[in-house]
C-alpha positions, 0 to 999 in steps of 0.5 A: 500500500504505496498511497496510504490514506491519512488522518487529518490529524495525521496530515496536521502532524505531518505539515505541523499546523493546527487541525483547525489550519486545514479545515479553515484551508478547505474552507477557502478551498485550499490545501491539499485534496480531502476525500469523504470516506463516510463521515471521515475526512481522509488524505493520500499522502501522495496528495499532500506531497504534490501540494507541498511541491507545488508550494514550494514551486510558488514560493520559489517565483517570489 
């Protein structure tokens, strides 16, 4: 299982911003992309890579 699906407590940890970051980000319609898997909110790492990158990409044009 290469594309692990993660938590969003999992994702938070993992960019080390509050839960309340990311969920303010989807709001917005930022961040990375979030699935419903039933009532839970679920993230593929690969997702969350590609938008760090992709981050990074941006900052790097300032």
């Amino acid at each position: 299982m290469n594309d692990k699906m993660l938590t969003v407590n999992d994702v938070a940890e993992y960019l080390g911003v509050p839960k309340a970051t990311l969920y303010a980000w989807s709001t917005r319609g930022l961040g990375p992309r979030r699935y419903r898997v039933g009532k839970h909110l679920r993230h593929r790492r690969t997702d969350v890579d590609a938008w760090l990158e992709t981050q990074a990409q941006e900052a790097a044009r300032w």
